[in-house]
C-alpha positions as CSV (number, residue, x, y, z in Angstrom):
1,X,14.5,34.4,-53.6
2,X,16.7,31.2,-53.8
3,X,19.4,32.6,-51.8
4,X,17.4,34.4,-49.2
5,X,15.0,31.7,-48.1
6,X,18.4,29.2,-48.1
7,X,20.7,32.1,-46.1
8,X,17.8,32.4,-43.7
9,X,17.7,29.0,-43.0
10,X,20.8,28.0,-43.1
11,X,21.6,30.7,-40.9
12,X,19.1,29.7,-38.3
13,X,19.7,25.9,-38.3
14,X,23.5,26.5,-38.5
15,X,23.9,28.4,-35.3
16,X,21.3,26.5,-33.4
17,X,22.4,22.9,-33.9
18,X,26.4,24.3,-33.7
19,X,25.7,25.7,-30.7
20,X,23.4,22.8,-28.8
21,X,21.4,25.9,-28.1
22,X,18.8,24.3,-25.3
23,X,20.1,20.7,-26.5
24,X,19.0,21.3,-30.2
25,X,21.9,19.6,-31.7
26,X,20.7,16.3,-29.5
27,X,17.8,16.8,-30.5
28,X,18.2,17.2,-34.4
29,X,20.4,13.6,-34.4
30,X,17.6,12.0,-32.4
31,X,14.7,13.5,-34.9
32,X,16.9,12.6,-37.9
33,X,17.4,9.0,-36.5
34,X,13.5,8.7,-35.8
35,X,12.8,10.4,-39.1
36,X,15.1,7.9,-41.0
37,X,13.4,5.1,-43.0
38,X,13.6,1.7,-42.6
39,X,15.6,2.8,-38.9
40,X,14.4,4.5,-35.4
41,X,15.9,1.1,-34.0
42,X,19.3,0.8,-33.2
43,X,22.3,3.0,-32.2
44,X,22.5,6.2,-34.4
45,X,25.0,5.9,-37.1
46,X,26.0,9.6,-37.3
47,X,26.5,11.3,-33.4
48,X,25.9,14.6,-32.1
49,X,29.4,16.0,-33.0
50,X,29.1,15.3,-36.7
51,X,25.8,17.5,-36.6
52,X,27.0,20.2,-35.1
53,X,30.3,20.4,-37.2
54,X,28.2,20.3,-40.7
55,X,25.7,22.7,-38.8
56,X,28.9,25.1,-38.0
57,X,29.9,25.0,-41.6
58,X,26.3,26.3,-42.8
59,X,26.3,28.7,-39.7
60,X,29.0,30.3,-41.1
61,X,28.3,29.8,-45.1
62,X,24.5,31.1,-44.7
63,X,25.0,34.5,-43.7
64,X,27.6,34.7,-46.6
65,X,24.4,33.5,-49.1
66,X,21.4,35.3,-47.4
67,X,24.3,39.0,-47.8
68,X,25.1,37.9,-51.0
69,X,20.8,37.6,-52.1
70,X,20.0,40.9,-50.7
71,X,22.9,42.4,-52.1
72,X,21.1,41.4,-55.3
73,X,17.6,42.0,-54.7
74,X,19.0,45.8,-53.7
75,X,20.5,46.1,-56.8
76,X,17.8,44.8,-58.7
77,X,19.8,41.9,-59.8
78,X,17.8,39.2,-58.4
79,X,17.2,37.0,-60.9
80,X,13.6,34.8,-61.1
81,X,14.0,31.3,-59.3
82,X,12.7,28.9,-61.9
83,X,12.2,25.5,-62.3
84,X,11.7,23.6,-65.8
85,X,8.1,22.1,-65.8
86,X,7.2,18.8,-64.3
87,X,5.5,16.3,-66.0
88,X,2.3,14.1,-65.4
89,X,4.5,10.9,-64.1
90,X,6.7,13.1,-62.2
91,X,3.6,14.5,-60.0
92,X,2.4,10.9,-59.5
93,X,5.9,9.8,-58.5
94,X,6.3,12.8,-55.8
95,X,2.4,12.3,-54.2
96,X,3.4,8.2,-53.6
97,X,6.7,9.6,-51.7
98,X,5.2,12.2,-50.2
99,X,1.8,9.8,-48.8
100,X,4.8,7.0,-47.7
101,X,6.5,10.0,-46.0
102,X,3.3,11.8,-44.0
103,X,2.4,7.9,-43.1
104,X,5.5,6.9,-41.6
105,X,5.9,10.3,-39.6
106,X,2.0,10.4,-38.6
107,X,1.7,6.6,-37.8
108,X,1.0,5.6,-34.1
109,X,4.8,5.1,-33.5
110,X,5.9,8.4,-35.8
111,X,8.1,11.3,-34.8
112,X,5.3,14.3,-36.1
113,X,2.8,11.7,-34.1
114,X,5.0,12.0,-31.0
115,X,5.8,15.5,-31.1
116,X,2.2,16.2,-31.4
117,X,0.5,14.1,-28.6
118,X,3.9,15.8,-26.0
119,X,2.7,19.1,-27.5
120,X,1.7,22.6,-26.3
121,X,-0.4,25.0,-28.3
122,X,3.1,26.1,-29.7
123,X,4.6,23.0,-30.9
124,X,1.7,21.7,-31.9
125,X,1.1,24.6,-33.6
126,X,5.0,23.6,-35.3
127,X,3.7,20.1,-36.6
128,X,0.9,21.3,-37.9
129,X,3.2,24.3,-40.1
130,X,5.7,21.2,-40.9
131,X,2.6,19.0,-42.3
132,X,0.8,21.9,-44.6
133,X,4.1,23.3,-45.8
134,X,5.1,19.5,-47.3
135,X,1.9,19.7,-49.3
136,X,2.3,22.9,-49.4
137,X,5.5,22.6,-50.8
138,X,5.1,19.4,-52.9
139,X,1.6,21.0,-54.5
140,X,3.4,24.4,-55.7
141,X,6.4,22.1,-57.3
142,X,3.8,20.4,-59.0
143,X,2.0,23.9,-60.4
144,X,5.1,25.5,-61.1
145,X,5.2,28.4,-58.4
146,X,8.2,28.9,-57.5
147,X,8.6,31.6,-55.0
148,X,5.1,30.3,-53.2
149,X,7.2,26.8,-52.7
150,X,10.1,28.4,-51.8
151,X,8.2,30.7,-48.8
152,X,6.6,26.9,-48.1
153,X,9.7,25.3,-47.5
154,X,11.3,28.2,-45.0
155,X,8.7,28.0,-43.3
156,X,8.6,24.2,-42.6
157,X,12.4,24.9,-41.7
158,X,11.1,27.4,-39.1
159,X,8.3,25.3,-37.9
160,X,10.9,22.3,-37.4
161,X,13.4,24.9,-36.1
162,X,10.8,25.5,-33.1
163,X,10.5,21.8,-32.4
164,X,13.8,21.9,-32.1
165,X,13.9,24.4,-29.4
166,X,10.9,23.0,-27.5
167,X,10.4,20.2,-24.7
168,X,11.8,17.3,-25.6
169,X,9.0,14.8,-26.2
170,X,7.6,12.7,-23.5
171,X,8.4,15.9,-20.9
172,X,6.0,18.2,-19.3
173,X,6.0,21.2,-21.6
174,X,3.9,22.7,-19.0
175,X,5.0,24.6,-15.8
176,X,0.8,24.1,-14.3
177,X,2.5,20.1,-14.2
178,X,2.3,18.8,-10.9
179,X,5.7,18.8,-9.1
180,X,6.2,16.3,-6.5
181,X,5.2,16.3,-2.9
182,X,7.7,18.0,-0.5
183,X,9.8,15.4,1.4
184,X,9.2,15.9,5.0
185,X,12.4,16.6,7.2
186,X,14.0,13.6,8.3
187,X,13.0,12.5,11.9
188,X,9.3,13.0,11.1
């Protein structure tokens, strides 16, 4: 399940950000610099060129993995994804970083904040599938399911794949916006 959730994803993302399909790569280094704690100020350390270079390296190493995981659930070869239990202070430890985390992203100045006040139905629809599957994911680490928190996390790579390839924030995302008034010809 490992491989096919990962090869999917990596897949996705890869090609996406290598390509600066509809500015996604621009994107990606300005949500990674205003998803970055302790930063969102400043110049971005990493550019646009080093994302799309480590996103051409999985672009071309995901389809290898996601092959190489149906190859094996095909043959029956598959083997469980599984995880050694997590204890008591472990749980406590991830719910802290994962409240700091959903803060800092859904406070006033935050990027899921941002992306959801520019939003549509669609990408609002987006933050919402990044926010559950966090929990989502963070809960089923806790209780030990595996494949549940593995389907959780693809699909928060999805969801954030479609904020990627929507509006950038702070534009109209929708074409009823008013456009502005015709210029009249000049001599009138």
């Amino acid at each position: 399940m490992f491989s096919l959730a990962w090869g999917t994803f990596a897949t996705t993302l890869g090609w996406i950000v290598a390509t600066d399909f509809r500015g996604a790569a621009h994107r990606f280094s300005a949500f990674s610099h205003a998803a970055a704690p302790l930063g969102g100020s400043g110049a971005p350390v990493l550019g646009v060129g080093f994302f799309r270079l480590v996103a051409g390296v999985f672009a071309l190493i995901g389809p290898i993995v996601l092959v190489t995981g149906l190859l094996d659930l095909w043959r029956g070869e598959a083997e469980a994804f599984r995880l050694p239990p997590v204890d008591g202070w472990f749980v406590v430890m991830e719910t802290v970083i994962l409240g700091a985390a959903l803060w800092s992203y859904w406070r006033r100045s935050g990027l899921l904040r941002r992306q959801w006040e520019a939003g549509n139905g669609l990408r609002r629809a987006a933050v919402a599938g990044v926010t559950a599957s966090i929990v989502a994911f963070a809960a089923l680490l806790a209780l030990g399911r595996e494949t549940w928190m593995m389907a959780a996390w693809l699909l928060g790579g999805l969801c954030g794949i479609t904020l990627l390839l929507s509006d950038p924030a702070g534009t109209p995302s929708d074409s009823s916006a008013a456009s502005p008034p015709p210029t009249p010809p000049a001599g009138q």
